[in-house]
C-alpha positions as CSV (number, residue, x, y, z in Angstrom):
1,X,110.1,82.1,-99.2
2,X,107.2,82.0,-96.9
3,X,105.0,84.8,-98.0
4,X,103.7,84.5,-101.3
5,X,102.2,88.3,-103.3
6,X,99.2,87.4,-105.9
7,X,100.1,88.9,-108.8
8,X,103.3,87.5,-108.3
9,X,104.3,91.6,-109.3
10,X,102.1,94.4,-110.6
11,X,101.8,95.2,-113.8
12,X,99.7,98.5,-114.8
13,X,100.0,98.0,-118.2
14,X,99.5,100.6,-121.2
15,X,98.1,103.8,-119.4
16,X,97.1,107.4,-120.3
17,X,98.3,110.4,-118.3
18,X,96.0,111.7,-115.7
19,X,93.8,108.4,-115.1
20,X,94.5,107.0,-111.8
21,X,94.2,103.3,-111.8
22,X,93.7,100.8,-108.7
23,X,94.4,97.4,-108.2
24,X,94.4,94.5,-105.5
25,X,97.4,92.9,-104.3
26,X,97.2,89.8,-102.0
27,X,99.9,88.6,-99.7
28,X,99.9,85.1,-98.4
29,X,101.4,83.5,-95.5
30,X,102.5,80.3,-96.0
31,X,104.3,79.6,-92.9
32,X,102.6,76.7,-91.0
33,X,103.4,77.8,-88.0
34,X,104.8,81.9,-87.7
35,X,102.4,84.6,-87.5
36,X,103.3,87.5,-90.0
37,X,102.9,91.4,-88.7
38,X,102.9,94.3,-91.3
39,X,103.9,97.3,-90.0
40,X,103.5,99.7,-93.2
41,X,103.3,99.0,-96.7
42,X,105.7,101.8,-98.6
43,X,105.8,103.8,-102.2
44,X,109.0,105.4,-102.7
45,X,107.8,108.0,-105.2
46,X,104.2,110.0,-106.0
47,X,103.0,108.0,-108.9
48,X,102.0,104.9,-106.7
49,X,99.9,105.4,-103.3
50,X,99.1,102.5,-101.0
51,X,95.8,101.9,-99.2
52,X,97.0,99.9,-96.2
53,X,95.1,97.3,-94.9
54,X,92.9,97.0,-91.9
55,X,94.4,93.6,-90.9
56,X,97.9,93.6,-90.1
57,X,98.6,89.6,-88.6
58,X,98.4,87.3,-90.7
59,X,97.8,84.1,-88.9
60,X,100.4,81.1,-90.4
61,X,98.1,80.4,-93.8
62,X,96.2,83.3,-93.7
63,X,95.9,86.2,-96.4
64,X,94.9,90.0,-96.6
65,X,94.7,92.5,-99.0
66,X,95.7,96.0,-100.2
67,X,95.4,98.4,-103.0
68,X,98.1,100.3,-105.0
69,X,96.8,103.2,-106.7
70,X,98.9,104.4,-109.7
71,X,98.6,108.0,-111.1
72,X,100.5,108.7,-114.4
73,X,102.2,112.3,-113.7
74,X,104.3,112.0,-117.2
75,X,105.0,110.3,-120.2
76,X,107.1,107.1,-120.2
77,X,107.7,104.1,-118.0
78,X,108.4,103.8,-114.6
79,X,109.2,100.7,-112.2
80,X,109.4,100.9,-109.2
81,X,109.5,98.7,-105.7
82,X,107.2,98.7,-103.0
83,X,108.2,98.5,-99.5
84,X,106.5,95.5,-96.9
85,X,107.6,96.3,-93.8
86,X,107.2,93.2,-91.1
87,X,108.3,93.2,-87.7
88,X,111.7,91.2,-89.0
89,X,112.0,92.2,-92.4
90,X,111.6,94.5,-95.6
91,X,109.8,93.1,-98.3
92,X,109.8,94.3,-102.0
93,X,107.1,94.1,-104.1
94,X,107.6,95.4,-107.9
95,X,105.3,97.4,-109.7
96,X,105.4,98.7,-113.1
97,X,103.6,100.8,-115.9
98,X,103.9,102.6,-119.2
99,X,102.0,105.4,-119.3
100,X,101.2,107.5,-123.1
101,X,99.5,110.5,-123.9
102,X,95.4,110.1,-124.2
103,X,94.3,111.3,-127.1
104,X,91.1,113.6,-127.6
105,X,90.5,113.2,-131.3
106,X,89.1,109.9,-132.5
């Protein structure tokens, strides 16, 4: 595949309820020679919201950035896909967390 995601997927980790969380993703192209356009960047469901980038080309080797912000709403796991949209294509991006209780006793 030409277009490369750094993580490779997104892992939230061990979270508590209620604490939003926000991390970088980084997509890559690694074409030579086709330019890559991004129409939107997609979250099916309310515990993951997307700041889309500024950039939307990206030049043959070039990179941009984004951040997924994950609020835990309830107890449990979740995994989910993001959505990539390009001029050509859907991409999917998967993203994951396990979210617990926080306590308020030490």
């Amino acid at each position: 595949m030409w277009i490369r995601f750094d993580p490779p997927f997104l892992d939230f980790g061990n979270t508590h309820l209620g604490k939003e969380i926000k991390k970088e993703v980084r997509i890559i192209n690694m074409h030579d020679d086709k330019t890559l356009e991004i129409s939107s960047i997609e979250s099916p469901n309310k515990y993951f919201s997307i700041i889309q980038p500024k950039q939307r080309v990206l030049e043959p080797q070039d990179e941009i950035t984004f951040e997924v912000i994950f609020l835990p709403r309830k107890i449990g796991n979740v995994e989910q896909t993001l959505f990539i949209n390009t001029r050509t294509s859907k991409l999917k991006y998967p993203v994951s967390s396990i979210f617990k209780l926080c306590s308020l006793f030490f």
